[in-house]
C-alpha positions as CSV (number, residue, x, y, z in Angstrom):
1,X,-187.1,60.5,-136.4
2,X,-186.3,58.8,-139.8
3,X,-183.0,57.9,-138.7
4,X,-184.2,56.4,-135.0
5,X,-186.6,54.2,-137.4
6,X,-183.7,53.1,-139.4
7,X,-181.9,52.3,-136.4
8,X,-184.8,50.3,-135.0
9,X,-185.4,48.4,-138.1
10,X,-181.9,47.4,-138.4
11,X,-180.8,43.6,-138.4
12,X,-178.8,42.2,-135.8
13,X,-175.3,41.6,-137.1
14,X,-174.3,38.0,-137.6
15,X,-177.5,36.7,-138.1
16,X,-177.9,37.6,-142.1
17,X,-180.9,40.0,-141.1
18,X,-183.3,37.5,-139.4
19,X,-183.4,36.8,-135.6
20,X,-184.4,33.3,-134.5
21,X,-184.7,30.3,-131.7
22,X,-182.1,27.5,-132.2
23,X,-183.6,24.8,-134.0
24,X,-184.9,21.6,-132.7
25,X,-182.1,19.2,-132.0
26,X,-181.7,15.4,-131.0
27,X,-178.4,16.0,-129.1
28,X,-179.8,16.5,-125.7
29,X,-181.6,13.3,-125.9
30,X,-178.7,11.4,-127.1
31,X,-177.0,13.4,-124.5
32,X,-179.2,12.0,-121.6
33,X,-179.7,8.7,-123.4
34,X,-175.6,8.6,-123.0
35,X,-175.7,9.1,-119.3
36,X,-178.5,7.1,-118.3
37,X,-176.5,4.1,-120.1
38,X,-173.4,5.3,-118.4
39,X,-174.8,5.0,-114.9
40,X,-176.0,1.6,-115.7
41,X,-173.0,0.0,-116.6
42,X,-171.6,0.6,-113.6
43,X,-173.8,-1.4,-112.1
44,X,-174.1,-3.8,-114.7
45,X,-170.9,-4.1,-116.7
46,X,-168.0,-1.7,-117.2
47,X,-168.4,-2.4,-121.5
48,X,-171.6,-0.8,-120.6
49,X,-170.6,2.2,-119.0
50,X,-167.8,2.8,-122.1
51,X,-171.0,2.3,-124.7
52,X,-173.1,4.9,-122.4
53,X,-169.8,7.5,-121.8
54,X,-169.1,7.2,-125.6
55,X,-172.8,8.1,-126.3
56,X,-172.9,10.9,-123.7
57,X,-169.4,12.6,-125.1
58,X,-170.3,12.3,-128.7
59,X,-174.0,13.8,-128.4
60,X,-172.4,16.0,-125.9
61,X,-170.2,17.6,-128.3
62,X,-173.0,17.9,-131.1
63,X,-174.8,19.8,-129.0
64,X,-172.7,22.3,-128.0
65,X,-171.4,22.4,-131.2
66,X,-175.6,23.1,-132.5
67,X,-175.4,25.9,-129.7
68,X,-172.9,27.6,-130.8
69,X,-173.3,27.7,-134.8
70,X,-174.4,31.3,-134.0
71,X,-171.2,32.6,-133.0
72,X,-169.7,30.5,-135.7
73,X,-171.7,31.2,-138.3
74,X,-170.3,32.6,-141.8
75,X,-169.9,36.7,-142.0
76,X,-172.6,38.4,-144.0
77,X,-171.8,40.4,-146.1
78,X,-171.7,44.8,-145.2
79,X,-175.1,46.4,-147.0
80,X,-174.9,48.6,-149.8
81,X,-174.2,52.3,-149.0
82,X,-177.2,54.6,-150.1
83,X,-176.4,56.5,-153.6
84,X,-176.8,59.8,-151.9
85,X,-174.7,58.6,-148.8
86,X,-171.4,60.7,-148.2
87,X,-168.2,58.5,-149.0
88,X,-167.3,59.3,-145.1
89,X,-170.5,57.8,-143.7
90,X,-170.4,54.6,-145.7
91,X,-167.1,53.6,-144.8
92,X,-168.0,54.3,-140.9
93,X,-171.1,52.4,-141.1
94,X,-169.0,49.2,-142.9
95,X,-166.6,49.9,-140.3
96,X,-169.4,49.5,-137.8
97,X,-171.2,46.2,-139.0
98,X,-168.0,44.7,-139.4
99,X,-167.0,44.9,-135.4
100,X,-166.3,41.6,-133.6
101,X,-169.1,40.5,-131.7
102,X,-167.8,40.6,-128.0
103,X,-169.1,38.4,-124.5
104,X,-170.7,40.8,-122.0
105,X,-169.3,40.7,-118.6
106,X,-172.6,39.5,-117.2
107,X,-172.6,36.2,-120.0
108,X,-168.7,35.7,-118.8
109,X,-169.8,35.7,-115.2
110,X,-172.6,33.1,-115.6
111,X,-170.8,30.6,-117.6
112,X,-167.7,30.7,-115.1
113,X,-170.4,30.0,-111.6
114,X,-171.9,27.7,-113.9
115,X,-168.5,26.0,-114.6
116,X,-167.3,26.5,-111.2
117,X,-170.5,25.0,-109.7
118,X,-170.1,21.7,-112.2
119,X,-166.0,21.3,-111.0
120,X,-167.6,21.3,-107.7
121,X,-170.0,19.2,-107.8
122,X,-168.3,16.6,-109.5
123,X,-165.6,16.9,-106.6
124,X,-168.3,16.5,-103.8
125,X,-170.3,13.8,-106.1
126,X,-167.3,11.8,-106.9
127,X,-166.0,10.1,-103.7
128,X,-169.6,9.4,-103.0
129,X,-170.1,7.3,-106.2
130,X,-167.1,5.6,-105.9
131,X,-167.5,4.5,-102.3
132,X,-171.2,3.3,-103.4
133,X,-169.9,1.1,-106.5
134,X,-167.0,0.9,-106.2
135,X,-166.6,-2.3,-103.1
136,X,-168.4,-3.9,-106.2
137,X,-166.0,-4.3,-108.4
138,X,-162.7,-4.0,-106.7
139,X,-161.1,-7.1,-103.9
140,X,-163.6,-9.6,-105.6
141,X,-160.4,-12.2,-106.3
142,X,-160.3,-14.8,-103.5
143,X,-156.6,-15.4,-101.7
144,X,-154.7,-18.1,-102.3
145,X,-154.8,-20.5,-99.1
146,X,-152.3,-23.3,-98.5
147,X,-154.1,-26.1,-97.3
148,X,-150.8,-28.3,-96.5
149,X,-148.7,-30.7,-97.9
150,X,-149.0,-32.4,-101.1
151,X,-148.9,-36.3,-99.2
152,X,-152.1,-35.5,-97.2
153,X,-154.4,-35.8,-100.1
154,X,-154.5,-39.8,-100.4
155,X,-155.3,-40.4,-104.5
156,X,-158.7,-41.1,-105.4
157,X,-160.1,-39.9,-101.8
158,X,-162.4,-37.2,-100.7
159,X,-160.5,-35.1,-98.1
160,X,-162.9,-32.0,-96.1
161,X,-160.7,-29.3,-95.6
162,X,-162.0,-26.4,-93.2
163,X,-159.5,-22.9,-93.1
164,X,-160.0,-19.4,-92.9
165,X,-159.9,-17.7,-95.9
166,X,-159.1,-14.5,-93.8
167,X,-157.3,-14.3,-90.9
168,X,-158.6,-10.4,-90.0
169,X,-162.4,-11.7,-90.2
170,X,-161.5,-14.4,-87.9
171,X,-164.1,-17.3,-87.8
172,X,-166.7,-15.5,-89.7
173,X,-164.8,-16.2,-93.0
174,X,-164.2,-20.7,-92.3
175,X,-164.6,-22.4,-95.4
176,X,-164.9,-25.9,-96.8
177,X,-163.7,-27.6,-99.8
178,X,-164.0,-30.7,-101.0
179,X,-160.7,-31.9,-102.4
180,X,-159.9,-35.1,-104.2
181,X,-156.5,-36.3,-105.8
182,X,-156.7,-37.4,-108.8
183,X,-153.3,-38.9,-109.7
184,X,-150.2,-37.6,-112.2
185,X,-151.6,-36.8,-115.6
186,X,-148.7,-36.4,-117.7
187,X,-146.1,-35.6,-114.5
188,X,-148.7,-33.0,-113.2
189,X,-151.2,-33.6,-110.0
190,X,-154.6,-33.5,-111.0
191,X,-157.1,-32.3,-108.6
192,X,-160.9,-31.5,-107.9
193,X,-160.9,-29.3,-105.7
194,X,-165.0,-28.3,-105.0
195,X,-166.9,-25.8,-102.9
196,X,-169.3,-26.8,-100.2
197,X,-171.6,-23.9,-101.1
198,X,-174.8,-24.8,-102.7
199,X,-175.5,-23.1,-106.1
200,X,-178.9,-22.9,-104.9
201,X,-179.0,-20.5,-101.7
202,X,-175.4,-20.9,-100.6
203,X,-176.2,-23.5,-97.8
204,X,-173.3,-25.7,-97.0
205,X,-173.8,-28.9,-98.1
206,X,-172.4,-32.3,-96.9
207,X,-170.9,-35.5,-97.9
208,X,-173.2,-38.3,-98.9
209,X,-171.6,-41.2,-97.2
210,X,-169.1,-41.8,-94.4
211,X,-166.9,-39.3,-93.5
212,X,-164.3,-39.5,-89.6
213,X,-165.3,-36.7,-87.9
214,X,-163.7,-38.2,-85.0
215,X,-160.4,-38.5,-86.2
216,X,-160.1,-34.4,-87.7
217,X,-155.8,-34.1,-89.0
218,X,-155.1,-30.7,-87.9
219,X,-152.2,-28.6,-90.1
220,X,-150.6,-25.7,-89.4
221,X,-149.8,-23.7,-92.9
222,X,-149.0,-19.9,-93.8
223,X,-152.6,-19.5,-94.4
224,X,-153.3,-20.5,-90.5
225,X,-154.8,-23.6,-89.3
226,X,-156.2,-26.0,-91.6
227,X,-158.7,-29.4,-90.5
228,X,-158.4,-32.2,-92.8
229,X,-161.2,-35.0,-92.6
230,X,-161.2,-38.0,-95.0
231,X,-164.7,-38.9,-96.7
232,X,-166.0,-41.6,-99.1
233,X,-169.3,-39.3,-100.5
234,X,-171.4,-40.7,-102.7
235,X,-172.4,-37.2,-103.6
236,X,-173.0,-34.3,-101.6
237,X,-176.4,-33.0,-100.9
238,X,-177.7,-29.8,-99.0
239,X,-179.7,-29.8,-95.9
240,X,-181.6,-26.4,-96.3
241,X,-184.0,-27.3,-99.8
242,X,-182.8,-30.5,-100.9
243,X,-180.4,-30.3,-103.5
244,X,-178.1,-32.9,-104.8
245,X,-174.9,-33.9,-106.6
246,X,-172.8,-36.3,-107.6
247,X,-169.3,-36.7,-107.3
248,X,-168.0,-34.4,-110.1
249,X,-170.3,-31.6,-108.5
250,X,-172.9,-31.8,-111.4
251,X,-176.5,-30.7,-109.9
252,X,-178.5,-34.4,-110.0
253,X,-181.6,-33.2,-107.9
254,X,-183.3,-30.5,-106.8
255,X,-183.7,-26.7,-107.0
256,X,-179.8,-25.7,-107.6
257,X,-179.2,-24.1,-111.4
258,X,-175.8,-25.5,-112.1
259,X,-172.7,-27.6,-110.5
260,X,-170.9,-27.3,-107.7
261,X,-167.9,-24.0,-108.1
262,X,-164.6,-25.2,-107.9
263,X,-161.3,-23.8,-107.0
264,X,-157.8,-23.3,-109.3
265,X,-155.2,-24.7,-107.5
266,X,-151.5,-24.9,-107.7
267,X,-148.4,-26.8,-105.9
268,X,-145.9,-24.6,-104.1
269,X,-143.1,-25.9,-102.5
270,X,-144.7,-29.3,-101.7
271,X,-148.3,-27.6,-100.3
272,X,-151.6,-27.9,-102.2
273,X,-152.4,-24.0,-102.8
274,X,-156.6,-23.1,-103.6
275,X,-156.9,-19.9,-106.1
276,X,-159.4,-18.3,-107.4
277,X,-163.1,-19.8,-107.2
278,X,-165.1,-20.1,-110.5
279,X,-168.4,-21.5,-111.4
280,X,-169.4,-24.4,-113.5
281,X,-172.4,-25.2,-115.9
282,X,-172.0,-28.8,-116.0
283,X,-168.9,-31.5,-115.8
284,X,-168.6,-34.4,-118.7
285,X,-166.5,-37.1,-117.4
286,X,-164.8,-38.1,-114.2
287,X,-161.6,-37.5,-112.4
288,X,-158.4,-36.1,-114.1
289,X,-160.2,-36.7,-117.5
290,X,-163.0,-34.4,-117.1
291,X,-164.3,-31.3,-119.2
292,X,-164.9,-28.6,-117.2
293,X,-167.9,-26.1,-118.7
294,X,-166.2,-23.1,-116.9
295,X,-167.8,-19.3,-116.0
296,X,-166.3,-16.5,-114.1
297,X,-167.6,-16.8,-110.6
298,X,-170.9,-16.0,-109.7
299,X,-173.5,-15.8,-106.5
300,X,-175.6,-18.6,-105.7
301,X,-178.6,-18.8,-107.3
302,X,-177.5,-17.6,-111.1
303,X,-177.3,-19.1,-114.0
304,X,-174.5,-19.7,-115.9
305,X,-175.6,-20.7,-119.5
306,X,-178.6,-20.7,-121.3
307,X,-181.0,-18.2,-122.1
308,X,-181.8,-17.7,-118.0
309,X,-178.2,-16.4,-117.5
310,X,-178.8,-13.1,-120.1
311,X,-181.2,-12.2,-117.1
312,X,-178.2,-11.5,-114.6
313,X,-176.0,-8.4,-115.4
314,X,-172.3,-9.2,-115.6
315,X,-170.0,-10.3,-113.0
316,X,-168.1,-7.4,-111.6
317,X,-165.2,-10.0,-110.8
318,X,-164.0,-10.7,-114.5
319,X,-163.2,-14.0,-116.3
């Protein structure tokens, strides 16, 4: 009986004679915190997704690290053998609380379906999130579009030039810019090349002034068919809400929240070529002399600068 009560009443080795709860950590919140930032930068911005998967690897690894400091704990050291204890039965018991702690096959089995089950589900849950968020931020980069040659773009004249930006999407994808040559500026062509699409709702807007619409110059480029109409705008203005501008594209009236966007643009082998499409806050100066306030693009509606455009997450489509 005495030595079933000794048995009873002995502590559990590796725990220095005392058997407890793991304490109360912060990991798992940081943990959590980590992934909930995570999953809203990729929404919002992918330097916001790095901050959260940072958070959620570092907190991660503190708190497995926290749950395991049992099984990493220092060794304690063998009790002293009773005085009256045979040599024999000390050195077996020593022998005996110095034995490696081993995994039971039932604690191997549930970590490796609970492994298995997370390989798994990030497998199944993977493709899914990527087909959700992904469209977002991948093919956002407009194509370039040749708009013809060089000579049809009379200097210090508005020309309206219609295309498709895609040739699969067929009509759904016509376009209008609004291009005006500026002249040589040190041997290079300068051009303003502006969209039609109101910063307000996106409406198309229109030339302020005369413009032949009976007289359209058709051009056949590698980019398809291209309509070329000369105007002499004073401003454009949108039909939907109102909304004005003057010749450089700067808002003047009306509910938009910044210019008119405007296209890069470059000259290959004699053709005027549009790039990429970017916004604008506001344009100081005319013509081939003008300072351009420039922002990567963004929707209709946004704002580019001031303390109104920290209310819009990041553009998915880069600077």
């Amino acid at each position: 009986m005495a030595a079933e009560e000794e048995g009873q009443g002995a502590p559990a080795p590796g725990n220095g004679g005392e058997d407890h709860l793991p304490s109360a950590s912060i990991w798992p919140a940081g943990f959590a915190f980590g992934i909930a930032l995570l999953l809203i930068g990729l929404v919002v911005a992918w330097p916001v997704a790095a901050i959260g998967g940072v958070f959620a690897v570092l907190f991660g690894l503190l708190w497995v690290r926290d749950v395991t400091s049992g099984y990493r704990g220092e060794a304690v050291p063998p009790r002293p053998a009773a005085a009256a204890a045979p040599v024999g039965a000390a050195i077996e018991e020593e022998e005996e609380e110095w034995e490696p702690e081993r995994y039971p096959r039932s604690v191997f089995l549930e970590r490796t379906t609970l492994g298995l089950g997370a390989l798994i589900g990030g497998v199944v849950t993977a493709p899914v999130v990527g087909f959700a968020i992904a469209p977002a931020f991948v093919g956002q980069d407009d194509k370039d579009v040749d708009v013809g040659p060089f000579g049809n773009f009379p200097e210090g004249t508005y020309v309206v030039a219609t295309f498709t930006s895609n040739e699969a999407e067929g009509q759904v994808s016509r376009q209008t810019v609004f291009v005006r040559n500026n002249g040589f500026v040190g041997g290079v062509p300068s051009f303003t090349i502006l969209s039609n699409r109101c910063a307000h709702l996106g409406c198309p807007t229109q030339p302020n002034g005369p413009t032949d619409t009976k007289n359209p110059q058709t051009v056949e480029t590698d980019s398809g068919e291209v309509t070329l109409i000369p105007s002499q705008p004073a401003g454009f203005g949108c039909p939907c809400h109102g909304g004005q501008y003057d010749n450089e594209g700067n808002r003047t009236a009306g509910p938009p929240v910044r210019a008119l966007d405007r296209y890069q643009y470059k000259i290959v082998g004699g053709n005027l070529v549009l790039g990429d499409r970017y916004s604008v806050g506001a344009v100081v100066g005319e013509g081939a002399s003008a300072k351009i306030r420039a922002y990567t693009r963004l929707d209709p509606g946004q704002h580019v600068d001031g303390p109104d455009a920290w209310m819009y997450p990041v553009s998915p489509r880069g600077t």
